[in-house]
C-alpha positions as CSV (number, residue, x, y, z in Angstrom):
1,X,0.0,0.0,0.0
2,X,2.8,2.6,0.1
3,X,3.1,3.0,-3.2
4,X,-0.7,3.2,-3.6
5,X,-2.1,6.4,-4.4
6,X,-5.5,8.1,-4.0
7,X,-8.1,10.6,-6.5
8,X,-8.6,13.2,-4.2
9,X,-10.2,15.3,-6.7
10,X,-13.1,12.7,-6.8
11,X,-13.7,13.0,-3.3
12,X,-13.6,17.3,-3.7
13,X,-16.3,16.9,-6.4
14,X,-18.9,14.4,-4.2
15,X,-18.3,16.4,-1.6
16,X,-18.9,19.7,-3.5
17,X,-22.1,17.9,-5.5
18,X,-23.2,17.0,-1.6
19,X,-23.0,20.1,-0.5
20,X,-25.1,21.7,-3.6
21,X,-27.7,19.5,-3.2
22,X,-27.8,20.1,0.6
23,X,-28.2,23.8,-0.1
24,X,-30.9,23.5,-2.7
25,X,-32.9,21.6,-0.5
26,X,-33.0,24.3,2.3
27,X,-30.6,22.2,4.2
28,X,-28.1,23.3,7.0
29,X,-24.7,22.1,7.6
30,X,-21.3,22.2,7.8
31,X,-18.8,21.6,5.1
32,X,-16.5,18.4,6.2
33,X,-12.9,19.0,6.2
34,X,-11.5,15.3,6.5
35,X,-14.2,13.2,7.0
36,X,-16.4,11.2,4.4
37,X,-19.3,12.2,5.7
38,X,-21.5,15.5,6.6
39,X,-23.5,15.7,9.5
40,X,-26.4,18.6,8.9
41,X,-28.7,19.8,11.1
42,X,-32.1,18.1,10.7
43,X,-34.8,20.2,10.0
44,X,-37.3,19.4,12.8
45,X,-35.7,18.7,16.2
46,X,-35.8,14.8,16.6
47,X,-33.8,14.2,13.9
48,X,-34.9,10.5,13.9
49,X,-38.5,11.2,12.5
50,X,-36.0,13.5,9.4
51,X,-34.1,10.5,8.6
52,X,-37.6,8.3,8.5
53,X,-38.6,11.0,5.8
54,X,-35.2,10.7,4.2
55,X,-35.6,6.9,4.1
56,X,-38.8,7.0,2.4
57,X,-37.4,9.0,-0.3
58,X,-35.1,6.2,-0.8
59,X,-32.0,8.1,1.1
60,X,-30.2,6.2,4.0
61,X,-28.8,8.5,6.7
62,X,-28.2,7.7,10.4
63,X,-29.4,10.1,13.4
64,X,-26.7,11.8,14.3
65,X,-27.2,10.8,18.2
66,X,-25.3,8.2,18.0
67,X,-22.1,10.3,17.3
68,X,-22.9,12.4,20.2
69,X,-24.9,14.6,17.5
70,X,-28.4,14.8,18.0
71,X,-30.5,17.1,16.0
72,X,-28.3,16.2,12.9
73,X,-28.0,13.7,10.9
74,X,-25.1,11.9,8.8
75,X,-24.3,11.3,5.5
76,X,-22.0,9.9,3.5
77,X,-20.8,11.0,0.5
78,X,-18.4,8.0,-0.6
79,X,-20.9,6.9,-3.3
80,X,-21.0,7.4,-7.5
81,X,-21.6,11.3,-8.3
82,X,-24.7,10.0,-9.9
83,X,-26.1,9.0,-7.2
84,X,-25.6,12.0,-5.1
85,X,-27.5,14.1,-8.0
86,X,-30.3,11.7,-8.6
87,X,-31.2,12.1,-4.7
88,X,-31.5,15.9,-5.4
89,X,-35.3,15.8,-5.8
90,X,-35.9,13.3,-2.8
91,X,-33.9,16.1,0.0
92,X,-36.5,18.4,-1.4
93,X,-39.2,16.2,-1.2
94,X,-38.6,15.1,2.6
95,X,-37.9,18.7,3.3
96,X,-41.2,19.3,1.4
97,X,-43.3,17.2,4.0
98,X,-42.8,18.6,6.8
């Protein structure tokens, strides 16, 4: 592995297509420095009943109080750009019905 090397640039562009669909949903977060994953605030304050919404939009997150996070949520964003797009419409949906 020490001659292994790694596409960051992928990684810059999920995380910047993450972030832009975050934002056009109305979502709140903080951009991740290091990590794979975001952790944005949920919308309503249990952030358990978000990610039921989120999951029946077809999107899997976890609460976030299992990382000592509640009221957010996590994603990751270690998945095809394609995916990250197509789930676009779904974050505005879930936002949508509340």
């Amino acid at each position: 592995a020490v001659d292994s090397t790694i596409e960051l640039d992928i990684y810059r562009r999920r995380r910047a297509l993450m972030a832009q669909v975050l934002t056009e949903a109305g979502i709140e977060f903080m951009m991740p420095k290091g990590a794979f994953y975001f952790f944005p605030k949920s919308p309503v304050a249990d952030e358990r009943e978000f990610v039921q919404k989120l999951l029946g939009q077809r999107i899997l997150a976890v609460p976030g109080r299992g990382f000592g996070l509640a009221g957010h949520f996590r994603l990751t964003f270690c998945v095809d750009e394609s995916i990250i797009a197509n789930s676009a419409e779904s974050f505005k949906n879930a936002m949508k019905s509340l």
